[in-house]
C-alpha positions in Angstrom: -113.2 -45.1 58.7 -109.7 -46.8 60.0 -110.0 -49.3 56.7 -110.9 -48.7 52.8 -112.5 -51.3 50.9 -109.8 -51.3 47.7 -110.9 -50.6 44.1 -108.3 -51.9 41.9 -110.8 -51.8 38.9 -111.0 -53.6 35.1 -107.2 -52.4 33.5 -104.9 -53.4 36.2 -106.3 -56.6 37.5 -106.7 -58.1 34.3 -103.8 -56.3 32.2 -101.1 -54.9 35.2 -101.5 -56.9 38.1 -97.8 -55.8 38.7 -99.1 -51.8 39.5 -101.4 -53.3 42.3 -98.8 -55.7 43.7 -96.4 -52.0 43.9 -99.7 -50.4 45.2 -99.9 -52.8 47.9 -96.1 -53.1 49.1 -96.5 -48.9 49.3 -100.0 -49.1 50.9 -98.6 -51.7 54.0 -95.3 -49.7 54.5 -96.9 -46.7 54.7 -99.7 -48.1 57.2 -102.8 -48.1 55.0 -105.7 -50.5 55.9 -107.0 -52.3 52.6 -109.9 -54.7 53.0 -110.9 -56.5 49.6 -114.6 -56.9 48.4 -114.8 -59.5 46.3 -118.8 -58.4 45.4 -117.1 -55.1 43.4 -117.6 -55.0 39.4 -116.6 -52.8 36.6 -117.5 -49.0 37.8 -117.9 -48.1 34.5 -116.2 -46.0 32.7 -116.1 -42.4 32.5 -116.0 -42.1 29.0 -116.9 -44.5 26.2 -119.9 -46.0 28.7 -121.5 -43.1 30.0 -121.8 -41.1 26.6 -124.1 -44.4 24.9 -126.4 -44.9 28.3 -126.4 -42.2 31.1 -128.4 -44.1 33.3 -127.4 -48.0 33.0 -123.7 -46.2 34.3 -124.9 -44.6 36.7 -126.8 -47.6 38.0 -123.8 -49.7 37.9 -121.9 -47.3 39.9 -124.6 -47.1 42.5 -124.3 -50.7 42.6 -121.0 -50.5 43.5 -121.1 -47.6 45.9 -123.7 -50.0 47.7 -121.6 -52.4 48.4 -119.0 -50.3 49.7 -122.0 -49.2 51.9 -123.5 -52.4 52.8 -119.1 -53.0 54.3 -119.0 -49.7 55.7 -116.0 -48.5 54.0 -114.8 -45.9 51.9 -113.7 -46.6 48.4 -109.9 -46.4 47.8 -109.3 -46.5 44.4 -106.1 -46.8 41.8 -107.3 -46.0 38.7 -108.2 -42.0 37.5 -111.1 -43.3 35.6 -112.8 -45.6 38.1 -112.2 -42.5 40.7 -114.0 -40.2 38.2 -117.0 -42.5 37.6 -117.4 -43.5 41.6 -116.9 -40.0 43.0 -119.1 -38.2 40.5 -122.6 -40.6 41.0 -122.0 -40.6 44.1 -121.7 -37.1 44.6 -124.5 -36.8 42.3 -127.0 -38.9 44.2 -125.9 -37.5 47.5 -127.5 -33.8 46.2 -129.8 -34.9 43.6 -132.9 -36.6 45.2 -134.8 -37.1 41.9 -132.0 -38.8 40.7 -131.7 -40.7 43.5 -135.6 -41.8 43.3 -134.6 -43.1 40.1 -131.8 -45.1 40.3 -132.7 -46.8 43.5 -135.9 -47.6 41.6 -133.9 -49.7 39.1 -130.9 -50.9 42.0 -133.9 -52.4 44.4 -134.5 -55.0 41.5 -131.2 -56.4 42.7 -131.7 -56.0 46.7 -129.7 -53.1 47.0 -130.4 -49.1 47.9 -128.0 -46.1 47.3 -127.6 -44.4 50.8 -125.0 -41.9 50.3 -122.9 -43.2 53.7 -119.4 -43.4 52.5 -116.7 -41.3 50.2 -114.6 -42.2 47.2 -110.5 -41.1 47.1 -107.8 -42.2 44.9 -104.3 -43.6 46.0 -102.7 -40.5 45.1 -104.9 -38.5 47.2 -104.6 -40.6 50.7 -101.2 -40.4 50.2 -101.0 -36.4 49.4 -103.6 -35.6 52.5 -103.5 -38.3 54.6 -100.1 -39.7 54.8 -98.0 -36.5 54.1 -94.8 -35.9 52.4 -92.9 -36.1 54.8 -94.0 -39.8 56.1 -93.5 -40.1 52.8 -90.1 -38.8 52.3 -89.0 -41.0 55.9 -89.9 -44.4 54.4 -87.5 -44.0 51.1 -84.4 -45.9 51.5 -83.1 -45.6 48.1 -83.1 -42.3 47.0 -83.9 -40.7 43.4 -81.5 -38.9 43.1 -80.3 -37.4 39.6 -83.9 -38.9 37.9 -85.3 -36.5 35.7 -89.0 -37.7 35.5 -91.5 -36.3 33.9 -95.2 -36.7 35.2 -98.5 -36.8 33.6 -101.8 -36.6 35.4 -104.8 -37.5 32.6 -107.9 -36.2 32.3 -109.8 -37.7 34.9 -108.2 -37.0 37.7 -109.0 -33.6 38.5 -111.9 -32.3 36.3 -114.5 -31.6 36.8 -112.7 -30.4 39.4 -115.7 -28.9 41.6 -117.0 -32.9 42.0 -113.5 -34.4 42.4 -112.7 -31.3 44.4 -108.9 -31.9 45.2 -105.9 -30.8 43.3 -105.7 -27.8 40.9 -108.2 -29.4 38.2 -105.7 -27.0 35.7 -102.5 -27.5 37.2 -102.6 -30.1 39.4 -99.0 -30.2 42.1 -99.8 -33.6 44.0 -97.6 -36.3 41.9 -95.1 -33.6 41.3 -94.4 -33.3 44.9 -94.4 -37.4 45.3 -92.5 -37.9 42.8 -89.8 -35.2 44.5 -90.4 -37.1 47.3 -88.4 -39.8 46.5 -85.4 -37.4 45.6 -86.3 -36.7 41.8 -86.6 -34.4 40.4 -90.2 -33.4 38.3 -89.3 -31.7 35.4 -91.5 -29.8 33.5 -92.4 -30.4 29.5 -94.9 -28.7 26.6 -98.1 -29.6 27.1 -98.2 -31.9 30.3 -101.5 -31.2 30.8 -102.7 -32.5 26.8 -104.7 -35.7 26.8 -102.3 -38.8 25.8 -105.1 -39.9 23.6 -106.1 -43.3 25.0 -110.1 -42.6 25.3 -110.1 -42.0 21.6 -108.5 -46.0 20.8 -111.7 -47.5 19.6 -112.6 -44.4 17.7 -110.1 -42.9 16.0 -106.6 -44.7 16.1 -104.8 -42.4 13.8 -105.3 -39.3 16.3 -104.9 -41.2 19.2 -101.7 -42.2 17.4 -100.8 -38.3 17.0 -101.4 -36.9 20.4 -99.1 -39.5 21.6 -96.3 -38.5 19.5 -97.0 -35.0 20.5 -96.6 -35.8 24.3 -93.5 -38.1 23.6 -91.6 -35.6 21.4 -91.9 -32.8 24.3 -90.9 -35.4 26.9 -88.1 -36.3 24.8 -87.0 -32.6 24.8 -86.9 -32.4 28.6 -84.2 -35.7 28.3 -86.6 -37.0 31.3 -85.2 -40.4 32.2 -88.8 -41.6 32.7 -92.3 -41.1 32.9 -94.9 -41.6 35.8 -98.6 -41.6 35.7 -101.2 -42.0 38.4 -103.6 -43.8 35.3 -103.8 -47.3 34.2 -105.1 -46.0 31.0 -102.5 -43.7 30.5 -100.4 -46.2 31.3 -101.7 -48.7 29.0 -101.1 -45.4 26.1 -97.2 -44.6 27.0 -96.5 -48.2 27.6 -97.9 -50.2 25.4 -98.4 -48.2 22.0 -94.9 -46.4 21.7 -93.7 -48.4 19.2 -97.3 -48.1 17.0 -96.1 -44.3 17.2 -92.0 -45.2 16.0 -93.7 -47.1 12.9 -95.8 -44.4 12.4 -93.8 -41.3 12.8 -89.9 -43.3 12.2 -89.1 -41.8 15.7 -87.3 -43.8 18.0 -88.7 -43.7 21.3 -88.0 -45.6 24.4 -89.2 -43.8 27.4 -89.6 -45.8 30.5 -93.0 -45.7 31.5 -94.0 -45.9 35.6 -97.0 -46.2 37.6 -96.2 -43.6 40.2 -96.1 -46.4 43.0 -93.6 -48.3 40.9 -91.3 -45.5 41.6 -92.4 -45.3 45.5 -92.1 -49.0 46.0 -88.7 -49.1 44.7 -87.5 -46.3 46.7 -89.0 -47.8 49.7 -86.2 -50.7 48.9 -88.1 -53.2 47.3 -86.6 -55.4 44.9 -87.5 -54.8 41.0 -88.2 -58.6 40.6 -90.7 -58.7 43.6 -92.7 -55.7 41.6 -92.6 -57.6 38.3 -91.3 -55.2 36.7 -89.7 -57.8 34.2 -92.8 -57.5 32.7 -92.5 -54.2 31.6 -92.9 -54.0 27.2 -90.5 -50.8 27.6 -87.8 -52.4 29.7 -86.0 -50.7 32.8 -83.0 -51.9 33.1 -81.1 -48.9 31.7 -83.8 -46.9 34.6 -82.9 -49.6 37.5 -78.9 -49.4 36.7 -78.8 -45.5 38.0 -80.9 -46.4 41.6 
């Protein structure tokens, strides 16, 4: 399929609708054919959704995959959690056929029937496979170099890595090598692979409080001059809730917090104020000064 029908999902169109304006400046430099389906709704997610009722999430997701179905396009999506949720039913109706029997049961109540025709990728992964580095590495204008950035993946990116099926579920290499990409370099910290805590908000704010401390004080170690994700809900964790951790812990922190095609549209040469990134709660100005 020569055009994806794009998934921008729940967090960044109603809370970062700056990360899908950088998405979409890399996606039409870097030739990639978006179409947008106005009929898409939440995926659900992955985690809070799923563990109350099984089968109303899956049937939501089928919905969705239908209508990517019904456009004849894969899904391209930007958001680890929607990529999780999409890939997995639909991997799981595609080799279940009781399942299958199931949910199209409940889906044909609303017109619509779960064929198993298209795939689901994330950003991250189009631009790994598909693109390449070194396309990659030809469109930066601005170079990187002397960042020290540290990267974190999240949890749902990668496991359960025989459904998603495309980095190293343990030690995934893919945003590493983007971020290098650009001329920085990926520097590695203590436990880069830990969750940041964000799935456990609504639950438990006091640990997710903790493990994000515990991620920030290794970055901080490292002396990384920022950190980039590939998850709005990571994101939404190292961006919006480090100063809940300095009241918490009387820590200090400040660490400049990127969606990873933040970083590639501004090495591409676009201009900070045409990404938004004024709206930032950890501000990059210090970040912008040395680019």
């Amino acid at each position: 399929m020569s055009e994806y029908a794009i998934y921008v999902g729940c967090v960044i169109a109603n809370r970062f609708p700056y990360i899908e304006a950088a998405s979409r400046k890399v996606m039409d430099k870097l030739g990639i054919k978006v179409a947008d389906i106005p009929e898409f709704g939440c995926c659900p997610d992955p985690a809070g959704f799923q563990c109350i009722d099984q089968k109303t999430w899956t049937a939501i997701a089928a919905r969705n995959l239908c209508v990517a179905e019904e456009a004849n396009k894969d899904i391209l999506t930007f958001c680890n959690g929607c990529f999780e949720t999409l890939k997995t039913v639909n991997t799981e109706l595609k080799n279940d056929g009781h399942h299958l029997k199931e949910i199209n049961e409940i889906i044909s109540k609303i017109g619509k029937q779960f064929k198993g025709t298209i795939n689901v990728y994330h950003l991250l992964e189009v631009l790994y496979k598909n693109i390449g580095i070194e396309a990659i590495q030809k469109a930066v204008t601005k170079k990187m170099d002397g960042l020290k950035i540290a990267t974190f993946y999240g949890c749902h990116y990668g496991r359960p890595g025989y459904i998603l099926n495309f980095d190293d579920p343990l030690r995934p290499e893919s945003l590493d090598k983007i971020v290098e990409a650009t001329g920085a370099k990926s520097v590695e910290y203590l436990k880069k692979y830990q969750c940041c805590g964000n799935a456990i908000s609504g639950v438990n704010e006091e640990a997710q409080t903790a493990m994000l401390e515990s991620k920030l004080k290794q970055i901080d170690r490292v002396k990384a001059d920022c950190l980039v994700v590939m998850c709005p809900a990571c994101f939404t964790q190292f961006e919006m809730n480090q100063g809940k951790v300095n009241k918490a812990f009387n820590t200090e922190y400040k660490i400049p917090t990127l969606y990873f095609t933040e970083l590639l549209a501004l090495a591409f040469g676009e201009k900070p104020e045409d990404l938004g990134v004024k709206f930032h709660r950890i501000k990059l100005k210090s970040l912008l000064e040395r680019i």
